[in-house]
C-alpha positions in Angstrom: 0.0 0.0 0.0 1.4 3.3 -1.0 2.0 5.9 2.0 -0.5 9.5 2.3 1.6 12.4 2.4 1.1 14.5 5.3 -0.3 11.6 7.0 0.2 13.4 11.0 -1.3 16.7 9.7 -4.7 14.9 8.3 -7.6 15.6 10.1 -9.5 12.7 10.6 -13.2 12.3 9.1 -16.1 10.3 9.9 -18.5 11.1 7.1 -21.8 13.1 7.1 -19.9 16.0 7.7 -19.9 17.2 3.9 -22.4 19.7 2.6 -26.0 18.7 3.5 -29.0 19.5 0.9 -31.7 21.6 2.5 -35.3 21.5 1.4 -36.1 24.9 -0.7 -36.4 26.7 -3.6 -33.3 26.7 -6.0 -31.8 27.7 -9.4 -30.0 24.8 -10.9 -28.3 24.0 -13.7 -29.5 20.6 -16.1 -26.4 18.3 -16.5 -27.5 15.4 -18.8 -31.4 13.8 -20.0 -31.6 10.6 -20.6 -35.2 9.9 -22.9 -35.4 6.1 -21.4 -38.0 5.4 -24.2 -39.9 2.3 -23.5 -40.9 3.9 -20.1 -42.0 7.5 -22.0 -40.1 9.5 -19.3 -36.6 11.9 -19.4 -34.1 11.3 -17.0 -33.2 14.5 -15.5 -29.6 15.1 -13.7 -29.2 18.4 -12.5 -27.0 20.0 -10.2 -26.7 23.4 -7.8 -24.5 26.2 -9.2 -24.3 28.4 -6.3 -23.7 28.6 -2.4 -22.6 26.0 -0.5 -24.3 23.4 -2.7 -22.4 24.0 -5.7 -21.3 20.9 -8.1 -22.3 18.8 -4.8 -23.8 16.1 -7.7 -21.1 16.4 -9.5 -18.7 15.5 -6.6 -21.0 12.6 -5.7 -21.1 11.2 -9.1 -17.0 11.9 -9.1 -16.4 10.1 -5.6 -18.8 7.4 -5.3 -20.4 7.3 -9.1 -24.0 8.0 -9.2 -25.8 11.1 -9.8 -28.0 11.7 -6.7 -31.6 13.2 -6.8 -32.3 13.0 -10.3 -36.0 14.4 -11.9 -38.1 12.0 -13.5 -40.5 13.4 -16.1 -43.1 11.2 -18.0 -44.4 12.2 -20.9 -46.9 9.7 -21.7 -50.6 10.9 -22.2 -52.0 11.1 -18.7 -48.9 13.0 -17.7 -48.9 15.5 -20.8 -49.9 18.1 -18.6 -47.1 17.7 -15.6 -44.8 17.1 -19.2 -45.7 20.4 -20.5 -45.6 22.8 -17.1 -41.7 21.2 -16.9 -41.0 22.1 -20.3 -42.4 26.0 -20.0 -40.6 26.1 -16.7 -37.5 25.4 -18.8 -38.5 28.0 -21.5 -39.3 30.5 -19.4 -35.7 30.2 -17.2 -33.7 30.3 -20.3 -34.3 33.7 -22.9 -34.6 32.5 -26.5 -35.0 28.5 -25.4 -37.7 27.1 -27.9 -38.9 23.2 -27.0 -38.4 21.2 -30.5 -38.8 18.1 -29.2 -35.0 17.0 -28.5 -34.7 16.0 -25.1 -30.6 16.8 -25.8 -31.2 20.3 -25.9 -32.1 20.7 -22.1 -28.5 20.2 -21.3 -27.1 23.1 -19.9 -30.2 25.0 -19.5 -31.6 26.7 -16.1 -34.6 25.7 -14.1 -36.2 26.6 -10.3 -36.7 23.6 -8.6 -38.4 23.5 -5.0 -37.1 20.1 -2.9 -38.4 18.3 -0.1 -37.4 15.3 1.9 -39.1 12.1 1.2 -39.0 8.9 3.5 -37.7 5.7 2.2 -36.6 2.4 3.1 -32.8 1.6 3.1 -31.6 -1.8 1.6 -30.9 -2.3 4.7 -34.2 -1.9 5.9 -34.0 1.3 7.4 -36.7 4.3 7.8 -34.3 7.2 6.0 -35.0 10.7 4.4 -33.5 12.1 0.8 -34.0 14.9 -0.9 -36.5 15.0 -3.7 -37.5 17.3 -6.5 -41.1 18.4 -5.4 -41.7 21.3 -8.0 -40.2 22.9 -10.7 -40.7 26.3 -11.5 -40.0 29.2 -13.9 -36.4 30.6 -11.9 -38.1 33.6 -11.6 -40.6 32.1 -9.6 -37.5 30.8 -7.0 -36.1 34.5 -7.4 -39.0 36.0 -6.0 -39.8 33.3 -3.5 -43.1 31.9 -5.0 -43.0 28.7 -4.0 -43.7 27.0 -0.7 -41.4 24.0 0.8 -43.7 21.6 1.6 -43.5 19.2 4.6 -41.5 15.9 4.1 -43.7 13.1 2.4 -43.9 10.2 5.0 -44.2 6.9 4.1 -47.4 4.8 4.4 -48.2 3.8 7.8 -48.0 0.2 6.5 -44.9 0.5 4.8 -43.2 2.6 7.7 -44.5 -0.1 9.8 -42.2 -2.6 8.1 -39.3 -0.7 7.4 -37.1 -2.0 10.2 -38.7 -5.7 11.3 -35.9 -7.4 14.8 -37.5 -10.7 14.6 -34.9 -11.7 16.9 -36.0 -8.9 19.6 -38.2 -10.2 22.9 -41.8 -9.1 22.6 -44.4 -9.5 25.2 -47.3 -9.6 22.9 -49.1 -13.1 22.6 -51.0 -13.8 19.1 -54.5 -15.5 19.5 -57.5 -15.4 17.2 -57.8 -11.9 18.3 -55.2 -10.7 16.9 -56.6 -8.7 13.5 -54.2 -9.8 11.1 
């Protein structure tokens, strides 16, 4: 194994002390769109451009290799109308932008995005929280604070039930014909 220079001068870390993403309202930038075809939805990667948050996707995809928090927007039929708001949030961020129906040319475009956190379960089966895109928005819109932050979405009460199951842990509950499941 090859030495680390500086090795007594490193500060050590434990991870989760990076930048953490805070629900709100931001101006982002979109990296890459993926049309995944036999599903009728783009694949939206975007990342922050300013403040703290900055190229944090980028740096995730860089260090560990996934983009985190992508956008998923369907464009089949019954979604046509969610399609269609995303697309003139698009147009109107971006002077001169005019949709022609390449997916390719929302690269490097600017959108306002509103996030919230969303409970899920871990492979691991743990009860976590991520950030999520809740609502996107002209950037004006996030420029002049029209937007509200919603609350973070909870899981079911039957799926949070089972997100973390100790079978091995003592209960003091007995099961008889009583019992309503």
């Amino acid at each position: 194994m090859r030495t680390i220079d500086n090795w007594d001068n490193i500060t050590p870390s434990y991870g989760g002390e990076g930048r953490k993403e805070i629900p709100g309202g931001y101006i982002v930038k979109i990296t890459y769109v993926e049309d995944v075809k036999e599903k009728e939805y783009l694949r939206v990667e975007w990342d922050y451009t300013d403040g703290d948050m900055a190229g944090t996707h980028k740096d995730c995809y860089d260090n560990f290799g996934f983009w985190p928090a992508p956008m998923f927007r369907s464009y089949k039929q019954k979604a046509a109308g969610m399609f269609k708001a995303f697309i003139e949030a698009v147009t109107k961020s971006n002077e001169g932008f005019a949709w022609n129906w390449n997916e390719r040319d929302l690269v490097g475009k600017w959108i306002g995005i509103v996030t919230r956190e969303e409970e899920y379960t871990s492979n691991s089966g743990e009860l976590k929280t991520r950030i999520v895109v809740d609502q996107v928005l002209p950037a004006v819109d996030i420029l002049n604070g029209n937007y509200t932050v919603r609350p973070t979405k909870r899981k079911e009460a039957s799926n949070r039930a089972n997100a973390v199951v100790d079978m091995t842990a003592p209960t003091n509950q007995s099961f008889d014909e009583d019992t309503p499941f």
